[in-house]
FILODREN-241627 format. One line per 2 residues: number of its first residue (from 0); their letters; for each residue x, y, z negated of C-alpha. Coordinates in nm, 2 decimals, decimal comma. Example, Ala and Ser with C-alpha at 12.3 -4.5 7.8 and 13.67 -1.06 7.14 Angstrom:
FILODREN-241627
0	AS	1,23 -0,45 -0,78  1,37 -0,11 -0,71
***
This chain:
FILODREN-241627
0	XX	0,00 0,00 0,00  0,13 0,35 0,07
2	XX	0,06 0,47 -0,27  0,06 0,85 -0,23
4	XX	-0,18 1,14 -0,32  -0,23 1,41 -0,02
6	XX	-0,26 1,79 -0,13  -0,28 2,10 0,12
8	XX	-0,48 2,40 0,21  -0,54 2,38 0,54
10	XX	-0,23 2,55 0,61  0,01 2,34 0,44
12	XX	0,00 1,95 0,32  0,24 1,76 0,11
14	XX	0,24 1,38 0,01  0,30 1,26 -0,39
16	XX	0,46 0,94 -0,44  0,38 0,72 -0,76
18	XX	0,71 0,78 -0,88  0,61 1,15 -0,95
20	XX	0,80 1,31 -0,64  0,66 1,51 -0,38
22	XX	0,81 1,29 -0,09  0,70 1,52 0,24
24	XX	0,66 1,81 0,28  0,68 2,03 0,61
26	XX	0,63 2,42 0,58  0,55 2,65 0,75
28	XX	0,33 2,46 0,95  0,22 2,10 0,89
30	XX	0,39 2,00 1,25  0,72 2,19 1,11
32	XX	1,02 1,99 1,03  1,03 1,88 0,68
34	XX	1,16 2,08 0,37  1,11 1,70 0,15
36	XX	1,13 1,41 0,36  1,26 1,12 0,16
38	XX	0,96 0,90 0,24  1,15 0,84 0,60
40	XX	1,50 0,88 0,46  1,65 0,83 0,11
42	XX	1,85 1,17 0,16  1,57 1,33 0,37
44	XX	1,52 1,57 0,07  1,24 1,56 -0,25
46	XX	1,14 1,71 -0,53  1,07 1,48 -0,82
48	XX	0,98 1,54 -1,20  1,04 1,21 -1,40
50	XX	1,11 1,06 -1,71  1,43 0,94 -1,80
52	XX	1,29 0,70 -2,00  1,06 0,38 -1,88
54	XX	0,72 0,48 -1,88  0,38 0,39 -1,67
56	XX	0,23 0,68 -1,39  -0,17 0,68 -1,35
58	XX	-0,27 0,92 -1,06  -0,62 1,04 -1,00
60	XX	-0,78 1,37 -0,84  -1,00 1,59 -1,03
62	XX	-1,32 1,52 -0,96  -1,44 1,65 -0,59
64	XX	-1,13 1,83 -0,53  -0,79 1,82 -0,36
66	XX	-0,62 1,84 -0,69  -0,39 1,59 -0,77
68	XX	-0,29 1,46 -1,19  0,00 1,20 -1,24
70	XX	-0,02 1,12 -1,61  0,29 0,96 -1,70
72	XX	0,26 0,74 -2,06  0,58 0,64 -2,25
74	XX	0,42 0,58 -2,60  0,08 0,68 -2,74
76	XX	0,34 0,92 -2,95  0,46 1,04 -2,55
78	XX	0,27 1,18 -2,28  0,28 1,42 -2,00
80	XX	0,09 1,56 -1,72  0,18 1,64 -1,35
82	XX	-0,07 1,84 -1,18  -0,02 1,95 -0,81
84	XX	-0,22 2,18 -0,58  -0,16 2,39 -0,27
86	XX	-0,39 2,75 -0,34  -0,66 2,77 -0,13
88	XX	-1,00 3,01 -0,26  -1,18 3,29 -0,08
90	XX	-1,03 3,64 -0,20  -1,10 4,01 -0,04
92	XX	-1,32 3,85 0,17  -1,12 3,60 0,36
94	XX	-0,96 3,21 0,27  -0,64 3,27 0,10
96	XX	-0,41 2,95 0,16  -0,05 3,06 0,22
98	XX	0,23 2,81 0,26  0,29 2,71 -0,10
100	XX	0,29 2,45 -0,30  0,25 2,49 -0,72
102	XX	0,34 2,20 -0,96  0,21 2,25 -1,33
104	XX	0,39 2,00 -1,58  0,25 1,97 -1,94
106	XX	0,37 1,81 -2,28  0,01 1,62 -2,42
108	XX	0,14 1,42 -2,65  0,51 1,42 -2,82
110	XX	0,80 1,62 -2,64  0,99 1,37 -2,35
112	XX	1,30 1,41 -2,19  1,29 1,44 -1,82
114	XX	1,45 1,53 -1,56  1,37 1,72 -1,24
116	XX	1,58 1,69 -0,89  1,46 1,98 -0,61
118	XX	1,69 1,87 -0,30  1,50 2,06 0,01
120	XX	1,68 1,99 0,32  1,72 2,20 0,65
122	XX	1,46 2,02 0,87  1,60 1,73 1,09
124	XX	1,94 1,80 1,11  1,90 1,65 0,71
126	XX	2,14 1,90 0,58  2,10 2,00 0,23
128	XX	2,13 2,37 0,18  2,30 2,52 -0,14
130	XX	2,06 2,76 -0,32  2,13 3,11 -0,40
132	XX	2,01 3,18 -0,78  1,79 3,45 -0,91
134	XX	1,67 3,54 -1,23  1,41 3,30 -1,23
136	XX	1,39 3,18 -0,95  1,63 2,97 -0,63
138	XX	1,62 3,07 -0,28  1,71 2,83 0,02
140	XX	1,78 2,99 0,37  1,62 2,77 0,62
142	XX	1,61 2,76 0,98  1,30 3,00 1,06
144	XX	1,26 3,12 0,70  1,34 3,13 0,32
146	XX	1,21 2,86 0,08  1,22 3,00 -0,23
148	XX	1,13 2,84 -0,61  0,99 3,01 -0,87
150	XX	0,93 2,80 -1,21  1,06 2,92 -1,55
152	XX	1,22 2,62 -1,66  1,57 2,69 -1,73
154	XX	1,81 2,72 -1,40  2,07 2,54 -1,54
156	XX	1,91 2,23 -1,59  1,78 2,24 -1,28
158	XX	2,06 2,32 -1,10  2,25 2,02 -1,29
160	XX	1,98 1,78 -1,23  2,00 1,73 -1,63
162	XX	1,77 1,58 -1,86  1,63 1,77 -2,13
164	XX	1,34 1,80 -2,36  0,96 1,84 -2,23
166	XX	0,86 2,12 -2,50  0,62 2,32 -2,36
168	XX	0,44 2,38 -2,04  0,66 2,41 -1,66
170	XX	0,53 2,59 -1,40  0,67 2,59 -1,06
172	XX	0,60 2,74 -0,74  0,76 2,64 -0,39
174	XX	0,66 2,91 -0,14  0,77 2,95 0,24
176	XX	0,84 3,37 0,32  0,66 3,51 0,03
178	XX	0,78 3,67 -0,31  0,62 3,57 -0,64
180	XX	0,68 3,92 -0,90  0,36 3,81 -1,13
182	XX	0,35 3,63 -1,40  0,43 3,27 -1,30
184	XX	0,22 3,12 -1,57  -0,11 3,33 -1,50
186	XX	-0,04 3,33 -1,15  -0,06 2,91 -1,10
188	XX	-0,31 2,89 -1,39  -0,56 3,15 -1,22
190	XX	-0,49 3,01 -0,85  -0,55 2,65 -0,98
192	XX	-0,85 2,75 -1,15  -0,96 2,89 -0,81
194	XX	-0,89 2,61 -0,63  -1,07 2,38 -0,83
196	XX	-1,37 2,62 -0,78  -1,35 2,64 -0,39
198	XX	-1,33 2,24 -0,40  -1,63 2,17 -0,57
200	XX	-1,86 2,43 -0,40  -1,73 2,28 -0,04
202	XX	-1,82 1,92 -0,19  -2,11 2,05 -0,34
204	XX	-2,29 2,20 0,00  -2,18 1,90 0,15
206	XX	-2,49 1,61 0,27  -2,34 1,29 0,17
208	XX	-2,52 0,94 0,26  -2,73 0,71 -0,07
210	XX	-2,45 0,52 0,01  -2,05 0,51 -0,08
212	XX	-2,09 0,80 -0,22  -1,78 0,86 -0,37
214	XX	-1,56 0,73 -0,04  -1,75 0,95 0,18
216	XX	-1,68 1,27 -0,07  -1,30 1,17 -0,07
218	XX	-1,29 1,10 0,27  -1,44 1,47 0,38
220	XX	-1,17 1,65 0,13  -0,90 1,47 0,36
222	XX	-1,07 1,55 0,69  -1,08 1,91 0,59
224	XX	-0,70 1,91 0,51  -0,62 1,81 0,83
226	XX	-0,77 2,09 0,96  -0,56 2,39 1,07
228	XX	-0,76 2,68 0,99  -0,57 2,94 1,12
230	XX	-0,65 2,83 1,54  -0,89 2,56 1,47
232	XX	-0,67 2,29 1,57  -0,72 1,88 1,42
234	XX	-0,48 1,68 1,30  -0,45 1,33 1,36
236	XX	-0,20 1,22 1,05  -0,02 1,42 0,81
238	XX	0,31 1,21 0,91  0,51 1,08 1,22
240	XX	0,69 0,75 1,21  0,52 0,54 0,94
242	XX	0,53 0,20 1,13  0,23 0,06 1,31
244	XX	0,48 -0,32 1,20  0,80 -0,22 0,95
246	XX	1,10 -0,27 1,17  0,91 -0,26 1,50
248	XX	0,96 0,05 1,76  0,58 0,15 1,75
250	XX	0,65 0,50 1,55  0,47 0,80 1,66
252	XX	0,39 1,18 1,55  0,06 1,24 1,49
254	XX	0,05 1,57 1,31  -0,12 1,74 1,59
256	XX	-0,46 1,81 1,76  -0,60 1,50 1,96
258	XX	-0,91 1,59 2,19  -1,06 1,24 2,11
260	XX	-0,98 1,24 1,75  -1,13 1,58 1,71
262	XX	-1,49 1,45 1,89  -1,49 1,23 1,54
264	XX	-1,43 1,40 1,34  -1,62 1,69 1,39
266	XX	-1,92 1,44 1,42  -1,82 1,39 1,12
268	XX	-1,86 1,68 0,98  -2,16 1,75 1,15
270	XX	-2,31 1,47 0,93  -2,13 1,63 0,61
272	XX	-2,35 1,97 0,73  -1,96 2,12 0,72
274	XX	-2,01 2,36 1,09  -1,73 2,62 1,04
276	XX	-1,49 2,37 1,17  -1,69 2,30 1,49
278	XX	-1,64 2,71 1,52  -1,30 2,73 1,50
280	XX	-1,22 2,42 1,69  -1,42 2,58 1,98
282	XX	-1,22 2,87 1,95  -0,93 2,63 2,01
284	XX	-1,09 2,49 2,31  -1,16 2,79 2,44
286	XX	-0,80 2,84 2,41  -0,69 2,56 2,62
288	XX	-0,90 2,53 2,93  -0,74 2,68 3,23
290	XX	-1,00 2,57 3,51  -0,72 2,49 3,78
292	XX	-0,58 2,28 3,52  -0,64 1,92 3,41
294	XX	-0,63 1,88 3,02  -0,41 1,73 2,84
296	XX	-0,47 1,46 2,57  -0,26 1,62 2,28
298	XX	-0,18 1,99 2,19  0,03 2,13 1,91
300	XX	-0,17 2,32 1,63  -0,10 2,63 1,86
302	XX	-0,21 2,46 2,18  0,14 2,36 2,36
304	XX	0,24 2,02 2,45  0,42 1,82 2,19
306	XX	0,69 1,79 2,41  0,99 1,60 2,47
308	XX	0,91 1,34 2,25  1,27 1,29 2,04
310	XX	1,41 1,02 1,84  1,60 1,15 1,55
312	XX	1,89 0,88 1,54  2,01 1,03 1,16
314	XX	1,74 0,93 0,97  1,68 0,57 0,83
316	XX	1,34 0,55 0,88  1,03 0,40 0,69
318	XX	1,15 0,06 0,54  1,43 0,09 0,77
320	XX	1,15 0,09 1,08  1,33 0,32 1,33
322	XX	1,30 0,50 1,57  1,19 0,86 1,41
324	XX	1,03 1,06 1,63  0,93 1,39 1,67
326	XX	0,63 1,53 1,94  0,47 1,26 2,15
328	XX	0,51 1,20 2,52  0,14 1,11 2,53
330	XX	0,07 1,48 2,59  0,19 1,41 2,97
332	XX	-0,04 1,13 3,05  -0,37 1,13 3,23
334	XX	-0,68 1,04 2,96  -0,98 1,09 3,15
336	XX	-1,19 1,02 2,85  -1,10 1,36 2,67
338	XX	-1,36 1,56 2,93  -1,67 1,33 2,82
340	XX	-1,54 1,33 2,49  -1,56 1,80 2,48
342	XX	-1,89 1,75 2,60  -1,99 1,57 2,31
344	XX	-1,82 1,77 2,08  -1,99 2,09 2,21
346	XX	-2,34 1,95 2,30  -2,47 2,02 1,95
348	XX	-2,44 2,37 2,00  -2,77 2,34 2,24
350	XX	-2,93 2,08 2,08  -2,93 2,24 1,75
352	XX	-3,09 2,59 1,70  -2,84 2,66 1,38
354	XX	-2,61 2,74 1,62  -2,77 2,95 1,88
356	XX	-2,52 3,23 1,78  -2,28 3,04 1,98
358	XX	-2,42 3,03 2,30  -2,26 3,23 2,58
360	XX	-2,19 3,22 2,94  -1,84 3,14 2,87
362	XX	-1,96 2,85 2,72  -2,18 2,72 2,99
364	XX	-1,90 2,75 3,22  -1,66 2,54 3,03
366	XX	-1,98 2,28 3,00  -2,05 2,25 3,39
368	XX	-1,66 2,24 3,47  -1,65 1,93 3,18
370	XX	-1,92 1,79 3,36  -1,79 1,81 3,67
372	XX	-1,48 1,64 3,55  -1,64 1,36 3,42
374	XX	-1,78 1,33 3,78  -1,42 1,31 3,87
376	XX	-1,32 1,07 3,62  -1,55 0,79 3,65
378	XX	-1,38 0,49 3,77  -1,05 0,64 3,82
380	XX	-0,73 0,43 3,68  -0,57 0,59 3,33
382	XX	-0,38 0,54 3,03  -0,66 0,46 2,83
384	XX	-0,73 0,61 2,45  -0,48 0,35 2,36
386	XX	-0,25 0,54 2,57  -0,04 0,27 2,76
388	XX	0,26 0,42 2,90  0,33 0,09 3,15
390	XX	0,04 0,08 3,33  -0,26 0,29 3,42
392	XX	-0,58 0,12 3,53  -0,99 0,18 3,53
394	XX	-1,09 0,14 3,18  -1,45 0,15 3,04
396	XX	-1,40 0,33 2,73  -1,31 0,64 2,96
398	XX	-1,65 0,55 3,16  -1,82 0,51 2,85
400	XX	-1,70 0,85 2,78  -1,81 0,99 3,13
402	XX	-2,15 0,84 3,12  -2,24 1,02 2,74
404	XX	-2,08 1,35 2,85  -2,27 1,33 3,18
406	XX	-2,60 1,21 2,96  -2,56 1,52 2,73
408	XX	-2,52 1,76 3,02  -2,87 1,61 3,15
410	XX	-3,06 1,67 2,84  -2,88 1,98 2,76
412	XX	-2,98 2,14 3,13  -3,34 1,95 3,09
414	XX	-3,42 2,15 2,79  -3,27 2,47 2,87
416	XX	-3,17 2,52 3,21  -2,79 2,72 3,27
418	XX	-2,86 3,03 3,45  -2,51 3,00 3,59
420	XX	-2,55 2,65 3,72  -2,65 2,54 4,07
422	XX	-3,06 2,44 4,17  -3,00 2,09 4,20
424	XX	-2,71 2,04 3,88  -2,96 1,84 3,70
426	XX	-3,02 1,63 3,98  -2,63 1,58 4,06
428	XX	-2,54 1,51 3,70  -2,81 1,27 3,64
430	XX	-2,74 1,05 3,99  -2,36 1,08 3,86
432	XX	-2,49 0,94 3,50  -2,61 0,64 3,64
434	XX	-2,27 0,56 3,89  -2,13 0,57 3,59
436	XX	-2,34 0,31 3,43  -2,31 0,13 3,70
438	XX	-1,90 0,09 3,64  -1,97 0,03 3,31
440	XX	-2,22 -0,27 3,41  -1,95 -0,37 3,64
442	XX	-1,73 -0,46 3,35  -2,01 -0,74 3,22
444	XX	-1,90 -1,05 3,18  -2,11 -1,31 2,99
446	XX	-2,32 -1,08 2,84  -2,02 -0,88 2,70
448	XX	-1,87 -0,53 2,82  -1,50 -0,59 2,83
450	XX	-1,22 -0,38 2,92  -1,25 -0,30 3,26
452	XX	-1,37 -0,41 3,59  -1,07 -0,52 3,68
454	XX	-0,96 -0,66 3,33  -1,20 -0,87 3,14
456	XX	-0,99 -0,88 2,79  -1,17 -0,77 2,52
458	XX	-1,15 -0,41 2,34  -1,28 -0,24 2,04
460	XX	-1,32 0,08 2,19  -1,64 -0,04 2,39
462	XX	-1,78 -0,09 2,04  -1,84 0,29 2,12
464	XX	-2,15 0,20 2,35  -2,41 0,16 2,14
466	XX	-2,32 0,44 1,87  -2,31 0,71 2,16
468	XX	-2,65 0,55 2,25  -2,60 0,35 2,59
470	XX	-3,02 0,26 2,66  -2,95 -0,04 2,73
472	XX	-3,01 -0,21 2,38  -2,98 -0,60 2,40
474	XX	-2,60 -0,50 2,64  -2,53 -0,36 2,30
476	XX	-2,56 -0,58 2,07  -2,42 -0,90 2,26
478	XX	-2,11 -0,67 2,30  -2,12 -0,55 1,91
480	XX	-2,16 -0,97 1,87  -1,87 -1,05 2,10
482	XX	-1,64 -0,82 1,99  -1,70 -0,93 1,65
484	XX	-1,59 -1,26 1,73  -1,33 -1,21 1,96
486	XX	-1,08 -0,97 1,77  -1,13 -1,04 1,41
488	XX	-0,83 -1,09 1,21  -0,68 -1,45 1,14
490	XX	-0,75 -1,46 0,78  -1,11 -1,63 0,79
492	XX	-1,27 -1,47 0,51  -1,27 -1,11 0,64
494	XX	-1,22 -1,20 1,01  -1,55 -1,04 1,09
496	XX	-1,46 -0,73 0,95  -1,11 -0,63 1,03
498	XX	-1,06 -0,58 1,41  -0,78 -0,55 1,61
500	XX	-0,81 -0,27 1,85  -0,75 -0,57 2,11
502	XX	-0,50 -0,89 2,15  -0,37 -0,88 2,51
504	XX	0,04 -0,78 2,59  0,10 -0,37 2,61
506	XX	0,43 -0,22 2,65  0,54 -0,33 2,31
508	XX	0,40 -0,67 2,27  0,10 -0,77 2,12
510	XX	-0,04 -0,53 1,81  0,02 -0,75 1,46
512	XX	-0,22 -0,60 1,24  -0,59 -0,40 1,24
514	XX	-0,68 -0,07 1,34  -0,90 0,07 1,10
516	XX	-1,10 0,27 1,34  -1,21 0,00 1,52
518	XX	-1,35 -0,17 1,20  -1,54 0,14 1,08
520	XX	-1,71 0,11 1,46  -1,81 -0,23 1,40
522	XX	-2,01 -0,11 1,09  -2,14 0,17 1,28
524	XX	-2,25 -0,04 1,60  -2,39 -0,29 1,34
526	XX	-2,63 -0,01 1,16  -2,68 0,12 1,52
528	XX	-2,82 -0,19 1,66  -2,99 -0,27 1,38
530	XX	-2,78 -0,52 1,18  -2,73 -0,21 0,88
532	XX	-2,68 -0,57 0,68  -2,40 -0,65 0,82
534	XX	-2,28 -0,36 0,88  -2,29 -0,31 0,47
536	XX	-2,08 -0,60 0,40  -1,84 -0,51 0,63
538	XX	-1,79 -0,12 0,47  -1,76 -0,34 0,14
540	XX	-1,47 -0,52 0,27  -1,27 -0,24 0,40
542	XX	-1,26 -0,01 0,03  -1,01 -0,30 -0,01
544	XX	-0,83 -0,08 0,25  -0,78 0,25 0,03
546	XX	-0,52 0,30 -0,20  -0,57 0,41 -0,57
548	XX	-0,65 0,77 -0,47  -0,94 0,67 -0,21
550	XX	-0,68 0,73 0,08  -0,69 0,50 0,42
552	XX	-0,36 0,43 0,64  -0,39 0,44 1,05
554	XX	-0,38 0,02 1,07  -0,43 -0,29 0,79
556	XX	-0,23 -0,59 0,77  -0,49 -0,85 0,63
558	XX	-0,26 -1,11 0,57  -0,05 -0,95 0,31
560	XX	-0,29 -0,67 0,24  -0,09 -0,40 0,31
562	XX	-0,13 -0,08 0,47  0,06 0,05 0,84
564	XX	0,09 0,35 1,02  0,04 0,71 1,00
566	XX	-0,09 0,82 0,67  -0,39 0,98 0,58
568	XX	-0,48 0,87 0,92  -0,79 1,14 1,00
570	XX	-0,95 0,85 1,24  -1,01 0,61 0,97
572	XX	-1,16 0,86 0,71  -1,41 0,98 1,00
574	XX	-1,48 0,63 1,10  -1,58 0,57 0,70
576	XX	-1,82 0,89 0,71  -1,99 0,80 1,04
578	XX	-2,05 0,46 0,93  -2,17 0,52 0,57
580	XX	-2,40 0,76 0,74  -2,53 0,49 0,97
582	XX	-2,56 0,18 0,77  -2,69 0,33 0,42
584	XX	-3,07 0,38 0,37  -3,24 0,72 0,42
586	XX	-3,26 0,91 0,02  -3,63 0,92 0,09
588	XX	-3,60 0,51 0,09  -3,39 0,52 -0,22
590	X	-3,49 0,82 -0,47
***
């Protein structure tokens, strides 16, 4: 299990290990190179606060919030608390979350020796850079800025790495291009206070489902961090490089903004009743589309490419699982899925009158020229969501993807016509709709929708057919039902619900463990086609997946129960929330 607690702002997000050090950390952005990186590298940087004597660590959020408390026990005569937070509350009528990180350390019972390191390092080149000292406070030139500390526990012993008596509250501050002249103490104590506030009111405006309550808040905290507020952009992960298989090359960056992953999630979301995220992730869309341009899969949080991808040969790795890399090549390949998938993202803004604010000409231009690309895209060969980069062929996720876009454009224009668009749109879009039903049908073999016309392997992406609402009802479930069967994990007890995301040879061999995604689907398509039974037992096997803290990895190996991948992984928490929303009972049916 990755056991580590997430904490950000929405600007900034940092990952707590069990061992009470904050083991990554990238600043100023959460796509920057990292100021504490030890959880790929053993001198990639940290800053840890730890007994020096043996002692137990219980971690735990505060309720509903992205607050996280290490309690460490040495005695019932010796305890301490560890609480860490990145500021984020409204003040002078905007969000205040700058690019800091604030660590609170308290004596509760008995006084302990400790000891604290603080070893920041100068991005990838690993180099660790020699602070300059202030009165109260240590200063570490960087490459694009100045990390600086401010705590008031004594320099000395921190600039010794000494061990010394825990006597009375520590308070430190780790802050990107910013002074700190105020009182340190009132300072984190009022912005912690704060925070705690803003947490609870987001949770507590949130609509949650009768069911897995408490997964679904958790989940919806760590979808929200991985939103970059300032453009609107999506994360994927918080990392790069955690292993998909330790000591196996499939090790990728996913702290930017996937098209795909950003449909889910802001479904997600939608179901939380959470809508300023759909607003400022149009605002990055809007961003991005140049109409003599395709798009692009993947864009950086301030819409680039991630690109060249890099291996960074200095650093050990994740369990010794190299390479490290850096920005992903996946930004140059051709995903035809991504134009169905806009559509879908933007379609509630005219199917939902709460958002009627939102409607523009701009708008209906960028929804005709989506359509008209999923025109363009049906049937055409690609690298797939999966992104293959050996091979490119016609898959029916991306038709899948076509035909819903296309279907939303229909209903969209049926309800409310565009005055922008052509007399006979609706007509085009709809005849284009059913072509692209038809290469979906085309992919039918023994009653099951596989891969591709072309390729009749099995794939848990076409799961996706009955949850965007394909009419074809009885297609749907015989594909939910042979899916089911054909990718479930080895280990027979749970086979049913852990799925791999497919079993045939891809430029890297054959995937070795689950991809949690495809799982949370299978629950969804269950509830969907009306199995919410089954689709219930199989969310019950999968909190297994979580770690202590409510947290889920990118992939599952069922055999030794251990998490893989990118971590939080953004696509698992939304494929929890979509699911719990699908498969639990209405309140009306419970209250």
């Amino acid at each position: 299990m990755y056991q580590l607690g997430l904490v950000g702002n929405c600007q900034v997000s940092g990952l707590i290990n069990q061992h009470g050090g904050l083991t990554w950390l990238c600043m100023p952005r959460p796509d920057s190179a990292p100021v504490f990186g030890d959880l790929l590298d053993s001198e990639g940087g940290t800053f840890t606060v730890c007994p020096v004597d043996h002692a137990t660590i219980h971690q735990r959020y505060r309720t509903n919030t992205a607050i996280l408390e290490s309690e460490w026990t040495l005695s019932d005569e010796q305890k301490f608390k560890i609480t860490d937070f990145c500021p984020r509350f409204e003040q002078h009528g905007r969000m205040y979350r700058p690019a800091a990180f604030f660590r609170i350390v308290e004596p509760i019972s008995g006084f302990t020796r400790i000891k604290v390191k603080f070893k920041p390092i100068k991005g990838w080149s690993k180099d660790h850079v020699r602070a300059q000292r202030g009165n109260s406070h240590l200063r570490f030139p960087m490459d694009g800025g100045v990390l600086r500390l401010v705590t008031n526990m004594p320099l000395t012993y921190l600039l010794s790495e000494q061990e010394f008596l825990l006597q009375e509250p520590l308070y430190f501050a780790v802050l990107w291009d910013m002074p700190l002249e105020d009182d340190l103490k009132q300072v984190a104590t009022q912005f912690l206070d704060k925070t705690e506030s803003y947490w609870r009111t987001w949770v507590k405006h949130a609509s949650i489902p009768s069911l897995f309550q408490g997964e679904v808040i958790r989940s919806a905290i760590t979808l929200k961090l991985h939103c970059y507020e300032d453009t609107g952009a999506v994360l994927a992960a918080t990392t790069t490089s955690l292993p998909e298989h330790p000591g196996a090359p499939r090790n990728w960056d996913y702290r930017y903004c996937w098209l795909r992953d950003t449909f889910f999630t802001l479904s997600a979301l939608f179901h939380l009743s959470h809508f300023e995220e759909m607003e400022g992730f149009l605002h990055f869309v809007m961003n991005i589309v140049d109409y003599q341009k395709d798009l692009a899969p993947v864009y950086t949080i301030d819409k680039q490419l991630p690109i060249p991808e890099q291996t960074m040969e200095n650093w050990e790795g994740y369990q010794d699982s190299r390479p490290v890399r850096i920005r992903n090549a996946a930004a140059t390949q051709v995903q035809n899925d991504v134009y169905g998938e806009l559509v879908l993202t933007l379609a509630p803004i005219y199917r939902d009158e709460r958002f009627h604010h939102l409607r523009n000409a701009h708008l209906e231009k960028m929804l005709l020229w989506l359509g008209d690309k999923c025109i363009q895209s049906i049937g055409q060969p690609d690298a797939g969501l999966w992104e293959l980069r050996g091979l490119q062929q016609e898959h029916t996720f991306t038709n899948i993807m076509c035909w819903a876009g296309l279907d939303r454009i229909v209903k969209i224009l049926a309800l409310r016509p565009f005055p922008s668009a052509e007399p006979l749109a609706l007509n085009r879009f709809k005849q284009h709709r059913e072509r692209a039903a038809a290469r979906i049908r085309a992919a039918v073999k023994d009653g099951i929708v596989r891969n591709g016309p072309e390729d009749d392997s099995f794939d848990a992406s076409v799961l996706l057919l009955p949850i965007l609402g394909y009419p074809d009802r009885e297609l749907c479930l015989s594909t939910t039902i042979g899916i089911a069967a054909a990718l479930g994990s080895e280990v027979p007890d749970s086979a049913s619900s852990y799925l791999y995301r497919y079993k045939r040879q891809d430029d890297f061999g054959k995937p070795e463990s689950a991809f949690l995604i495809c799982s949370f689907w299978l629950a969804q398509a269950w509830a969907v086609c009306g199995c919410k039974d089954k689709g219930l037992r199989v969310l019950d096997q999968l909190k297994e997946c979580a770690n202590s803290l409510g947290l889920l990895p990118e992939h599952w190996d069922n055999v030794n129960k251990r998490h893989l991948g990118n971590f939080p992984q953004t696509y698992s928490h939304v494929g929890l929330i979509n699911a719990a929303f699908a498969a639990s009972p209405a309140w009306i049916d419970v209250l």
